[in-house]
C-alpha positions in Angstrom: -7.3 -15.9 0.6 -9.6 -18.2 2.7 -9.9 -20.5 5.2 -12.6 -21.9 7.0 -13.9 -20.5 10.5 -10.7 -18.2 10.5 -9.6 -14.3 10.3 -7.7 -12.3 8.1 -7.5 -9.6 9.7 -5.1 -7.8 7.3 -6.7 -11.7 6.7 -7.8 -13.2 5.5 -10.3 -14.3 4.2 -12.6 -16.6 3.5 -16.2 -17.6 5.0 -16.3 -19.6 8.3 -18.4 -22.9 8.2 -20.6 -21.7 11.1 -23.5 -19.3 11.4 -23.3 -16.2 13.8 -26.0 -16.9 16.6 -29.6 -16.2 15.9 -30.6 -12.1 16.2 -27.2 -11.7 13.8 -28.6 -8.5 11.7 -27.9 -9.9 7.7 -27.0 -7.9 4.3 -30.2 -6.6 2.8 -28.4 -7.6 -0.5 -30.7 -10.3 -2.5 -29.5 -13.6 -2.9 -28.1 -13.9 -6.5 -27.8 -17.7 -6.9 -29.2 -20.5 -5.8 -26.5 -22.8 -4.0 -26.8 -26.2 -5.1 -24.6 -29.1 -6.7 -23.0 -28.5 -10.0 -25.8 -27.8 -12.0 -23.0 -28.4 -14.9 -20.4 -30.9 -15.9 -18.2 -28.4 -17.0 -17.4 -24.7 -17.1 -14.8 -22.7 -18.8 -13.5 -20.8 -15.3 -14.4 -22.7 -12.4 -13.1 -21.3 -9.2 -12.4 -22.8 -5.8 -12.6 -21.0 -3.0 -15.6 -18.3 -2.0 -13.3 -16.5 0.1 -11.7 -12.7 -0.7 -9.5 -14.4 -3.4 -12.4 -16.4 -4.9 -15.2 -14.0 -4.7 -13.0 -11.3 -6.7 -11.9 -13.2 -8.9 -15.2 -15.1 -10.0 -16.5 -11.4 -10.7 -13.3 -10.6 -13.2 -14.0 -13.9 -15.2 -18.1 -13.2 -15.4 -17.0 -9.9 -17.2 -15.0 -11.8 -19.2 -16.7 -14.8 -20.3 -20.0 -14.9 -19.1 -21.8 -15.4 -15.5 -22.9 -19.0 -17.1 -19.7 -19.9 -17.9 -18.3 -19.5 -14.4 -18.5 -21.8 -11.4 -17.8 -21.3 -7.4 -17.3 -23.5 -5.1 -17.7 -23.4 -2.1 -20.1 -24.9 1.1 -20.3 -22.2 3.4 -23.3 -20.0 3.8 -22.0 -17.3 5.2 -18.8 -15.1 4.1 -16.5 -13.4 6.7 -15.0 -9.8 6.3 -11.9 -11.0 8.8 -9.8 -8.3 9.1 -12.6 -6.9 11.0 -12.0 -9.3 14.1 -8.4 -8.1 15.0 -11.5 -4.9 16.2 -14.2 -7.5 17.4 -12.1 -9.0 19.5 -11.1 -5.8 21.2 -14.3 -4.5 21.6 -14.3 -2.4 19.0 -16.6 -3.6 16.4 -19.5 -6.3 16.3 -19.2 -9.3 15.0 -22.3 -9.6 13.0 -20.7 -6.2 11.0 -18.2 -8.9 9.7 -20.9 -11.0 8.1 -23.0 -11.2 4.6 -25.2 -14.8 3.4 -22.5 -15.8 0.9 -25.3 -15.3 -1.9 -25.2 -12.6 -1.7 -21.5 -11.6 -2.3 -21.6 -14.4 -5.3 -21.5 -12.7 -8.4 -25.2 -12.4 -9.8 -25.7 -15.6 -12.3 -22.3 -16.9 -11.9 -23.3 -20.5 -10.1 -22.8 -21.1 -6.8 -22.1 -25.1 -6.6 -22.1 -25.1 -2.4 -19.6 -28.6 -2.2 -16.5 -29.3 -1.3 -13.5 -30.2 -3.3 -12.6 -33.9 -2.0 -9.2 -33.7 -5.1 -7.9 -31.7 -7.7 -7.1 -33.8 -11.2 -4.9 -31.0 -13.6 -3.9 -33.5 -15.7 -7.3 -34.2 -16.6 -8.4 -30.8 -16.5 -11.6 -31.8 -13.5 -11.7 -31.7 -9.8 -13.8 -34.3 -7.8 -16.5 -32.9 -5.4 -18.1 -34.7 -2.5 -20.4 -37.3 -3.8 -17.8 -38.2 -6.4 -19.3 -35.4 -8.3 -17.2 -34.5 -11.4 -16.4 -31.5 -12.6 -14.2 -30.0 -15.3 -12.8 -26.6 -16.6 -10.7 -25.1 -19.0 -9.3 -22.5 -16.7 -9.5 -23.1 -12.6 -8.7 -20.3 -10.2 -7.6 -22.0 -6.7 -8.5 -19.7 -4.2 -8.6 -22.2 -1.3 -7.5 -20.2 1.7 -5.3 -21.6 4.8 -6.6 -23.9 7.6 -6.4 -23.4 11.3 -4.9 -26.6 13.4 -5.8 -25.5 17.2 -5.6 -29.2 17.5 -2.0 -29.1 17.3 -1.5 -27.7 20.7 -2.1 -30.4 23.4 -5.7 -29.0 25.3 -7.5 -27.5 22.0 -9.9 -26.6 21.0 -11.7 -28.2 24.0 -9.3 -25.5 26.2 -12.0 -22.9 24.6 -14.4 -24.2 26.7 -12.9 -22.3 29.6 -13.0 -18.7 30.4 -10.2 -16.0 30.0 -8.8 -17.6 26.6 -9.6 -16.6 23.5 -8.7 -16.5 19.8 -9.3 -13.6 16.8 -8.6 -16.2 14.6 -12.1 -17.8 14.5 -15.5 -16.6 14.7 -16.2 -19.3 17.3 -13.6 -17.9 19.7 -13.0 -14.1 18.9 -16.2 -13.1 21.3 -14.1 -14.8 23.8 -11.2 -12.9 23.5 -13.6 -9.8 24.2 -14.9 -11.5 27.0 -11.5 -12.7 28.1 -10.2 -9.0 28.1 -13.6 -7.2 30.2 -13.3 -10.3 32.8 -9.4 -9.5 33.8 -8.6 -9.0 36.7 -4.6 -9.7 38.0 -1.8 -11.2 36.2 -0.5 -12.4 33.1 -2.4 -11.2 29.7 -0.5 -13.6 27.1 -0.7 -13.4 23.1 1.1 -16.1 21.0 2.8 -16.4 17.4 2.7 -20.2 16.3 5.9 -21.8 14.5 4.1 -22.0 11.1 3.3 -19.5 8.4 0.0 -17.2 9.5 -2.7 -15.0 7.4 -1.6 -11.7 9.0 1.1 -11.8 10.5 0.2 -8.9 12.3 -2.6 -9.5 13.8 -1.5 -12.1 17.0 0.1 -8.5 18.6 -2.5 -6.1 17.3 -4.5 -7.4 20.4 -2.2 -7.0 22.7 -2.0 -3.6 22.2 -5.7 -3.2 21.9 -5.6 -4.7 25.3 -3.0 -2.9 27.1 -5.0 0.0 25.7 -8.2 -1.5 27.3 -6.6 -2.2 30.4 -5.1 1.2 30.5 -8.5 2.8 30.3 -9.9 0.4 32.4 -7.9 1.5 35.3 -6.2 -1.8 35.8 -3.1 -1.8 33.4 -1.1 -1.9 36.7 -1.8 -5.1 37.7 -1.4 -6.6 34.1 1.9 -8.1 33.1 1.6 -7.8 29.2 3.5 -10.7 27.2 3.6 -11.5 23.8 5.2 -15.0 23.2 6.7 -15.2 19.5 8.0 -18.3 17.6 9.7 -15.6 15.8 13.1 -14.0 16.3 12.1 -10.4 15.4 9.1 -8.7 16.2 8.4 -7.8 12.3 9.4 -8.7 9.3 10.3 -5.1 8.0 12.5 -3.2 9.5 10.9 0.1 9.7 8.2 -1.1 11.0 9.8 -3.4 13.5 11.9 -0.5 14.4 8.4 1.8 15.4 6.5 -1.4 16.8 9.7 -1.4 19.2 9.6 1.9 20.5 5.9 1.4 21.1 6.7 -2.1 22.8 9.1 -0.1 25.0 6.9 2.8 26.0 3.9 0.4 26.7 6.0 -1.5 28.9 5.2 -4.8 27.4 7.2 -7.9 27.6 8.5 -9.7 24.1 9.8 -13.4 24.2 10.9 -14.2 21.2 11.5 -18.3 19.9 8.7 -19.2 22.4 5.8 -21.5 20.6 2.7 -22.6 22.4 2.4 -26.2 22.6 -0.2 -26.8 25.7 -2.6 -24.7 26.9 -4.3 -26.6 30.5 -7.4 -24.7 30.2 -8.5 -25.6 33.6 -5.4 -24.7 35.7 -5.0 -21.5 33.5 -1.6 -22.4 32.1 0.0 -22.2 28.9 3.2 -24.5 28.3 5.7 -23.4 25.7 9.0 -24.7 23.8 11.3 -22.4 23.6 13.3 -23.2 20.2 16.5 -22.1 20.7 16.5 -25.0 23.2 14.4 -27.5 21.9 12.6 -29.9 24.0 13.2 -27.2 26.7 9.6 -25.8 28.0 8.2 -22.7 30.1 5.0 -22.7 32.2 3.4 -19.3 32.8 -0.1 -18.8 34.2 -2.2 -16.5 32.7 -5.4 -14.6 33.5 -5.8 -13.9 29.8 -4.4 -15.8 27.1 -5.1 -15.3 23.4 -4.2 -18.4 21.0 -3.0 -17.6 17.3 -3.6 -21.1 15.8 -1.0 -23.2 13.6 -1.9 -22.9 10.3 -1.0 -24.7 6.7 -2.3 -25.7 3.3 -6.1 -26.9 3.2 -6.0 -31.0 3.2 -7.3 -30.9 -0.7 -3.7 -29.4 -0.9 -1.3 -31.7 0.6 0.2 -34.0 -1.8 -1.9 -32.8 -4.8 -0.8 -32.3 -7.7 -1.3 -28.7 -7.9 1.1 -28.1 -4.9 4.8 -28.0 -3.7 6.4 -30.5 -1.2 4.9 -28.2 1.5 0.8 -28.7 0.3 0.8 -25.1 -1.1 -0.1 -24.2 -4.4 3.1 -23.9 -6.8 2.3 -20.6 -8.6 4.6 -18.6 -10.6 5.3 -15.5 -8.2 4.9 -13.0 -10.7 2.1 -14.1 -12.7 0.3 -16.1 -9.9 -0.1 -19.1 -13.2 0.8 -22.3 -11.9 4.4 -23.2 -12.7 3.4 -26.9 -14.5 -0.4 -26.3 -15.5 -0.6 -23.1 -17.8 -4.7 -22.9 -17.4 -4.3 -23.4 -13.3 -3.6 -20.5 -11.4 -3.4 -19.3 -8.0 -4.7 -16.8 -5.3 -4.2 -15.8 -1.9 -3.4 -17.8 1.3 -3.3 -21.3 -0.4 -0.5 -20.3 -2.7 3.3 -20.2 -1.8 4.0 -16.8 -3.1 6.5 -15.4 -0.8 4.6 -13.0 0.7 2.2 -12.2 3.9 -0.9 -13.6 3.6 -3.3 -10.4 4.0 -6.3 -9.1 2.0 -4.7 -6.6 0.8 -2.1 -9.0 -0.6 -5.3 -10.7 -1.8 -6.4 -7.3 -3.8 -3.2 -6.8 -5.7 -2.8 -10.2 -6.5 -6.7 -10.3 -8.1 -5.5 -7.4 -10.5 -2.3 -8.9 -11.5 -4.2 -12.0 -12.3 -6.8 -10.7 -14.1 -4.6 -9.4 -16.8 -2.5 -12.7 -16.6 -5.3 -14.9 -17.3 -6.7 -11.8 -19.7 -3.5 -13.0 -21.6 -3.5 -16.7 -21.4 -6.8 -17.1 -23.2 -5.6 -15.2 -25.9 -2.4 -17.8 -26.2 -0.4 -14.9 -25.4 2.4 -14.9 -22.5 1.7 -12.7 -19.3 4.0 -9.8 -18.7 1.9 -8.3 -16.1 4.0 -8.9 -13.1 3.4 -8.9 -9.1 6.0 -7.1 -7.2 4.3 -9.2 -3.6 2.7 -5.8 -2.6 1.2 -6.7 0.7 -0.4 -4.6 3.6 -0.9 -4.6 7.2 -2.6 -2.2 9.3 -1.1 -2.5 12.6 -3.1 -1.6 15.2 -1.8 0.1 17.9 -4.7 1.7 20.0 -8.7 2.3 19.4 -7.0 5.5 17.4 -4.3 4.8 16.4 -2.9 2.8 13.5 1.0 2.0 11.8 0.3 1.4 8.1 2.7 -1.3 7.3 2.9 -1.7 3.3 6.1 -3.5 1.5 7.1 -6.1 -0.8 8.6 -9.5 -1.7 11.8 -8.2 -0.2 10.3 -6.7 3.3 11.1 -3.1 1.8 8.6 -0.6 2.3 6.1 0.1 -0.8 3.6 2.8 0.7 1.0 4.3 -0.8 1.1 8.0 0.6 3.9 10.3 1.1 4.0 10.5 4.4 5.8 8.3 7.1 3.7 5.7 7.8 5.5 4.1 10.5 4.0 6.7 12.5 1.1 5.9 14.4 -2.0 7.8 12.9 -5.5 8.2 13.9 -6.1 8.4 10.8 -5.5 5.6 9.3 -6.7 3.6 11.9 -10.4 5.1 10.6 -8.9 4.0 7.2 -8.4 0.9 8.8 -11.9 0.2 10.9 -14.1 2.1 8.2 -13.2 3.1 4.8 -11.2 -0.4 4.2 -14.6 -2.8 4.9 -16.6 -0.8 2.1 -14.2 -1.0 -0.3 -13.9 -4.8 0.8 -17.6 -5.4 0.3 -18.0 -2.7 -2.7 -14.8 -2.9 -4.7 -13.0 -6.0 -4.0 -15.6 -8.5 -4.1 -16.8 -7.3 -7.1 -13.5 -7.3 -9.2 -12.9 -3.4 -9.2 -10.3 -3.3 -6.9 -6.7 -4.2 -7.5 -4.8 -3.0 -4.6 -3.4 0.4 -4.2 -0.9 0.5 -6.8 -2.6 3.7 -9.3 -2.8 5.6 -5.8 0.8 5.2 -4.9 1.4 5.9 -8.2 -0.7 9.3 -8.7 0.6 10.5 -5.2 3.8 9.9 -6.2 3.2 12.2 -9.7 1.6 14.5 -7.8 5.3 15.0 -6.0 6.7 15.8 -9.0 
């Protein structure tokens, strides 16, 4: 689940192209690999992608055929924990915390080919790399991510050069929503949904309510007039949760427009323009004195009309056994794929399990039975305390993990959220011992018995 200079914050998650600013404390972890072109012509699991998705899975193969049998890759240098920037850009957490070199995340000895993948060739079992570098596999694990497209809305990204807008979504802007949120003063503090699919779909209102929290704290919440500006018709997807996100919607006192989607922002007069698609071609103006900006988002451009994808650009995987539905020895993970599910990290987690014992299978010439129920997870913020741990499957019905209500907000599990969750990222994830929650749920769930 990756994309490049972008968030997960449930997220989403792969490395951003650009460094963190100089005085950015690194991981003391050693560098395992040398990044370099393919050292190889071929290797029997080559994996693209050095993202959540990418990273976890590259450490499953190692165990299972070798480190030197196993390729990444990938050209960033640095990998991004994103979920952690839903809390950076509230002032909760420091960005640097979100960081590691990405050598040091890369699997020791598995090779690190730092490239990028100019086109994917199944049929002839290779991918092309810049420099019309060649390189083929016997098994390839696309774990590409989602890209952000601020240039779709007239005035970005250049709008970014201005104060009081921000975006969590990119680890260019999300100081700015920090810095967006301390500087306000009077008005109208905006957050936006975009009229494509997101990675965390969550995460474009957790700030808002970071911020009304902020602002209540602050002293100036009164002279705030909170919106969040939806392309969507419902506030969330599942209904219990939408059901609690109301009531705290309602007792906040924020405003919800739903079917609005940003199409302008004109940084310099501090407006932001949108459709509203129940009337198409219709437009509102509304000034703000804060606006956060959830990008548009879609396939990475390797994607779009590849042969590894669907008529949309996104990788056409088999939605229980994440295998691709025409090449038996491609398979898929995380935001690039078209599973029908949120694209979180947690999704990301459950999904690396699930393919494990698929692939586990497939090089045995055996069929997968190991199937993914779309088990996803969202942590939605609510406060600096407080936390609603949304959890559910392919059919938006809940599929929690403890036996408790977790539509409730919980302190909690907001420390789940902010501090247990980013050392099992780093700890468990990464290095292909964690598959999601699924033996929890299902030991709490004995334990009731």
């Amino acid at each position: 689940m990756s994309a490049i200079g972008a968030v997960s914050s449930c997220l989403c998650l792969r490395p951003g192209v650009w460094l963190l600013k100089a005085g950015m404390q690194m991981s003391s972890f050693g560098l395992h690999t040398a990044a370099r072109c393919a050292a190889k012509d071929y290797y029997e699991v080559l994996v693209l992608g050095g993202g959540a998705g990418g990273i976890a899975m590259s450490a499953r193969m190692k165990r299972k055929v070798g480190a030197a049998n196993v390729a990444v890759v990938e050209p960033s240098k640095t990998h991004y924990y994103q979920p952690l920037w839903t809390l950076v850009g509230g002032g909760a957490k420091q960005l640097a915390a979100s960081a590691r070199p990405m050598g040091s995340v890369m699997p020791k000895g598995v090779e690190w080919i730092q490239s990028r993948v100019t086109a994917l060739d199944p049929d002839k079992n290779c991918v092309w790399l810049e420099n019309d570098i060649k390189v083929s596999y016997k098994y390839l694990i696309i774990a590409l991510g989602i890209s952000l497209h601020y240039e779709k809305i007239k005035g970005l990204p250049e709008g970014f050069n201005h104060p009081k807008i921000g975006s969590n979504y990119s680890v260019q802007t999300v100081e700015k929503t920090w810095k967006a949120l301390q500087d306000f003063k009077e008005g109208n503090a905006i957050f936006t949904f975009p009229n494509t699919p997101v990675k965390c779909a969550g995460a474009p209102q957790k700030i808002m309510y970071l911020s009304d929290a902020y602002l209540r704290k602050t002293g100036k919440r009164s002279k705030a007039n909170i919106m969040f500006n939806t392309s969507l018709g419902v506030i969330f997807a599942v209904k219990k949760y939408a059901d609690a996100l109301l009531e705290v919607i309602k007792d906040r006192n924020l405003a919800v427009n739903y079917k609005r989607n940003l199409i302008e922002v004109r940084a310099d007069r501090q407006e932001a323009v949108f459709e509203n698609l129940d009337k198409p071609g219709v437009t509102e103006v509304h000034q703000y004195e804060m606006l956060h900006v959830t990008p548009p988002m879609g396939p990475p451009a390797v994607l779009i009309n590849s042969p590894v994808s669907d008529e949309s650009g996104w990788v056409d995987v088999d939605k229980e056994t994440l295998q691709h539905k025409k090449y038996p020895n491609v398979f898929g993970i995380g935001d690039c794929t078209n599973l029908p599910t949120s694209k979180t990290a947690a999704a990301v987690a459950a999904q690396s399990g699930v393919l494990d014992k698929t692939i586990s299978l497939v090089m045995k010439n055996e069929l997968p039975v190991k199937k993914y129920d779309g088990y996803t997870s969202c942590p939605l913020v609510t406060g600096y305390n407080k936390v609603i741990l949304a959890e559910f499957d392919y059919n938006a019905q809940p599929l929690e993990t403890f036996p408790i209500d977790q539509s409730k907000e919980r302190t909690t599990m907001y420390h789940m959220k902010a501090d247990m969750m980013p050392l099992l990222y780093w700890n468990a994830l990464l290095k292909g011992y964690w598959g999601g929650p699924a033996p929890v749920r299902k030991l709490m769930h004995l334990g009731l018995k």
